[in-house]
N, C-alpha and C positions, 0 to 999 in steps of 0.2 A: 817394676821388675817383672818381665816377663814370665810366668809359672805354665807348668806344660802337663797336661792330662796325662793316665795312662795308655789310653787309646789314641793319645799323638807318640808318644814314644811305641809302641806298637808299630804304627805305622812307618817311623822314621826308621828304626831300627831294624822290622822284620822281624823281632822275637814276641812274640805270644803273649797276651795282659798275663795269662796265668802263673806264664813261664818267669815274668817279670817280680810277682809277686812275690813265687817260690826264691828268687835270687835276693826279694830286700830281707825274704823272714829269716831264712839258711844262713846267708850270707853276709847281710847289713849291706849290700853292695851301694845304696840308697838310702837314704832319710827324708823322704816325702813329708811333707807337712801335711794339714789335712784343709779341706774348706771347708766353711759353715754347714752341707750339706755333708760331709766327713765321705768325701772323693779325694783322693790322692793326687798332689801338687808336687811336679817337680823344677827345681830350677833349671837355667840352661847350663849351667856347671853339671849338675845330675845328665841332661839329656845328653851332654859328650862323654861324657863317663858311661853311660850304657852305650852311645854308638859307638865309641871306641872297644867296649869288650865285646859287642855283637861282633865284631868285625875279628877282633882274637879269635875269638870264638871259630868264625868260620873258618881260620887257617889253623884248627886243629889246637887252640892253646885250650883247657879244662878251666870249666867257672871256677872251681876249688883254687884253682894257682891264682886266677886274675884278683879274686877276690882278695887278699893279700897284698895286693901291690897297688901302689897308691898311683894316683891319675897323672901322674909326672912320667912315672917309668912308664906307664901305660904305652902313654904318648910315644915314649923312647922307641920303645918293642914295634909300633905302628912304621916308625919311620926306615927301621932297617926290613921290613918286608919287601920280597923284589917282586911278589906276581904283580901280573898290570891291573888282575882283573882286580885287585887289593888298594893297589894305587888309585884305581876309578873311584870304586868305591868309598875309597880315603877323600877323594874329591868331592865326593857327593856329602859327604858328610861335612866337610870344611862350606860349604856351600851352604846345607842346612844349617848350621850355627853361627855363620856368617851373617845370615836373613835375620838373627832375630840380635846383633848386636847394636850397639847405642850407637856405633862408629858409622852413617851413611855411605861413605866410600868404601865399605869394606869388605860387602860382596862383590862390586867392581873390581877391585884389587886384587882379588882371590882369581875372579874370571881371568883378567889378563894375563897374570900369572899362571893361571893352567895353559893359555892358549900361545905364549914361549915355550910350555914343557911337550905340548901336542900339536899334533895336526888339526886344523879346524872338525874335518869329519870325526875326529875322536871324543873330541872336546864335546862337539853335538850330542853325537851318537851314544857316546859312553860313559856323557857326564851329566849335561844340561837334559838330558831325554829322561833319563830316570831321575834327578832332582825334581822336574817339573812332575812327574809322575805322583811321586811320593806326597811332595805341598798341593796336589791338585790344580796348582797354576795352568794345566797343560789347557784345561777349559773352562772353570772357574775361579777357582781362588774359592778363599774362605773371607774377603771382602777386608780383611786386615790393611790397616794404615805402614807396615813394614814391606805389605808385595809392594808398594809400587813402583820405589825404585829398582826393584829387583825384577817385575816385570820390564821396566823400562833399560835393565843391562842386557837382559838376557834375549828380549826384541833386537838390540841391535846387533847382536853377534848371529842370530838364526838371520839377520837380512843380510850380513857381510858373507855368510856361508852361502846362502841363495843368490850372491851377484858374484861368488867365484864359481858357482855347478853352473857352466856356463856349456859344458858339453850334451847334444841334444843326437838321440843316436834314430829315435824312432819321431817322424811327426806325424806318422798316416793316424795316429788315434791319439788324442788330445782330453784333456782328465781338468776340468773347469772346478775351482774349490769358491768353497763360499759358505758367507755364514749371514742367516736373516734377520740375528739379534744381536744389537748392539752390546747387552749386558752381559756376551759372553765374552769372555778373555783369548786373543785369536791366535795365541801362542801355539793351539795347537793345527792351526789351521798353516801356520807360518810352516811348522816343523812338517807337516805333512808337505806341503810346497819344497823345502830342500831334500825331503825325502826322497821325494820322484825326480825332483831335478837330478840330484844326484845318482840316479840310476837312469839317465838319458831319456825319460819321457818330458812331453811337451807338456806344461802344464797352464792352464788359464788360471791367474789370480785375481780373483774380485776383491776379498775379505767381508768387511761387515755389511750389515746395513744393506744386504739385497736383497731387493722384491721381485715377484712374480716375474715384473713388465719387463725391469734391468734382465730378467733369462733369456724373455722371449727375443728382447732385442737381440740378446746373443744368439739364437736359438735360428734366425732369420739370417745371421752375416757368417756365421760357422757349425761345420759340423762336430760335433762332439760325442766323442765315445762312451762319457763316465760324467756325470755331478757326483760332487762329493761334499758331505755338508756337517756339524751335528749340533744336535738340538737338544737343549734344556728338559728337564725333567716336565717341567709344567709352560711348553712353550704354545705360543700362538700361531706359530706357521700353519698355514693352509693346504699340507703335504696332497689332499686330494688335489686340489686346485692345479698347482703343479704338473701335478702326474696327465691333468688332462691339458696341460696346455704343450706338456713333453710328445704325450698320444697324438698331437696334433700338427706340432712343428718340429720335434726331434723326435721319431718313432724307433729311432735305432738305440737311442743313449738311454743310461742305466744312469737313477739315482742310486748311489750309496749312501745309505747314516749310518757314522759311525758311533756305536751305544760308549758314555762311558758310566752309567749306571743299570738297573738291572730293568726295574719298571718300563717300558716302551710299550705303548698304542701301535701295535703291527698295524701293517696295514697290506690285505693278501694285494700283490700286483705283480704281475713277470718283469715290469720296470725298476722294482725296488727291491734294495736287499739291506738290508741291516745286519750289522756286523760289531763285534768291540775292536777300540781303534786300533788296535797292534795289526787286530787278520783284516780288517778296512785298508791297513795303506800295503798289508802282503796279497790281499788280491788284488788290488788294482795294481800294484808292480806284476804281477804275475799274469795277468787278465789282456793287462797293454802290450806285454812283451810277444805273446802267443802270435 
C-alpha cells in the first residue's frame, strides 16, 4: 500500500506541512500513522480527502464545516461546483490519485475521459501542464515504478497535440529544443514543443541524446534564432564547449536553459540566459514574435 509523506501532500495539495498539521491536531481531519523514524504516513484515501478540502477550501467552503462532513459528501459538494478553473483542478487531482492506484488503465481512462470533456489545448494546458508540475514528471520524476505508465499516457497525448498545432505563423526565426541526457524525462521538452507550436513558431525537434557534433551539423544546414535545453542538477554537458562552437557557427543564436531547480553553475556569456521554465517558454514566445 502506497503511504505518502507530509511534504508530498504539501506539494499535491498547495496547503502548507504546518497548515496540515494544525488541521489533523484542531480537526482530526487525518489519522496519519507514524514510521519507525516517527514522520507522519498518509494513505492515498487521506491524500484525497486533503485534495479534496484544499480544493473546498479554495472556493470559499471554512475547515471548521469540511471538517464535519465525511469524504462521500465531500466528493458530492466537489461535483456540483461550476468554476472551470475548479473542474481543472478537480482533474488534476483525479490524475494525482489515479497514478498511485493498483488499477494500470486507470490514469489512461481518466486522460481520455477529460479529453471528451475538453479541447486538447485545455486538457494540455490546464490539466496535464500542472499534473506534470506538481509529480515532477515535467523533467525528472522521482524514479517510481507507477510514472511509467503514466509517462507513457501522458507522452502520447502531448504528441497527438503537437501533430494537430499544425498552424506555423512566423518561420523567419526558428527555436531548435533539445536535451543532452538521456536520464532526463523529455515530457518537458515535449510540452515546450506544443507550447510554441501552438502559438505559430517554427520549432526544431531533436529530443534526447544530443551532442555537441549533432548541433553543429545543425548549425552548418540552418539558421537558428533560439536553442533551448535543460539540464540536471549535477549534469555533464560541456555548456562552454557549446557556446564556442555557437561563437563560431551560429554567432546570432541564443542558448536558453531552462532552471527547474535553484543551484545552477551560471556561466557569464551574451549568448546564454537562464531562466525557470514558465518565463523560458514566455520569452522565447515573446522574443520570436518581436
Amino acid at each position: 500500500m502506497k503511504n505518502f509523506t507530509i511534504n508530498d501532500l504539501e506539494r499535491f495539495s498547495g496547503i502548507k506541512a504546518h497548515t496540515l498539521r494544525i488541521w489533523e491536531r484542531r480537526y482530526s481531519l487525518v489519522q496519519p500513522i507514524r514510521s519507525p523514524g516517527n514522520f507522519r504516513l498518509y494513505t492515498l484515501e487521506e491524500l484525497k480527502k486533503i485534495l479534496n478540502v484544499a480544493l473546498l477550501k479554495k472556493n470559499g467552503y471554512r475547515i471548521s464545516v469540511l471538517s464535519k462532513i465525511d469524504s462521500k459528501n465531500i466528493e458530492h459538494k466537489i461535483e456540483h461546483l461550476s468554476n472551470d478553473y475548479i473542474k481543472w483542478q478537480k482533474a488534476v487531482n483525479d490524475l494525482t490519485i489515479n497514478m498511485y492506484t493498483k488499477e494500470p488503465e486507470s490514469f489512461e481512462w481518466v486522460l481520455d475521459e477529460l479529453l471528451l470533456n475538453w479541447p486538447i489545448e485545455i486538457l494540455i494546458e490546464k490539466i496535464i501542464f500542472p499534473f506534470l508540475t506538481i509529480t515532477r514528471l515535467l523533467w525528472t520524476g522521482n524514479k517510481l515504478s507507477e510514472e511509467h505508465l503514466v509517462v507513457t499516457a501522458i507522452r502520447k497525448k502531448l504528441i497527438f497535440a503537437i501533430e494537430s498545432s499544425v498552424l506555423i505563423s512566423n518561420r523567419a526565426k526558428t527555436v531548435l529544443l533539445f536535451l543532452p541526457d538521456s536520464k532526463q524525462l523529455d515530457l518537458g521538452l515535449l510540452y515546450t514543443n506544443y507550447y510554441l507550436k501552438r502559438r505559430g513558431i517554427n520549432v526544431l525537434y531533436l529530443g534526447s541524446d544530443v551532442t555537441i557534433q549533432n548541433l553543429k551539423s545543425i548549425f552548418h544546414a540552418l539558421h537558428l534564432s533560439y536553442l533551448f535545453t535543460y539540464l540536471p542538477q549535477n549534469h555533464s554537458f560541456p555548456i562552454e564547449k557549446l557556446l564556442q562552437c555557437m561563437s563560431l557557427y551560429a554567432p546570432d543564436s541564443k542558448l536558453i536553459i531552462g532552471k527547474y531547480f535553484d543551484e545552477h553553475e551560471y556561466i557569464k556569456c551574451e549568448n546564454i540566459v537562464y531562466l525557470d521554465f514558465i518565463n523560458a517558454l514566455d520569452f522565447l514566445h515573446k522574443s520570436v514574435q518581436c
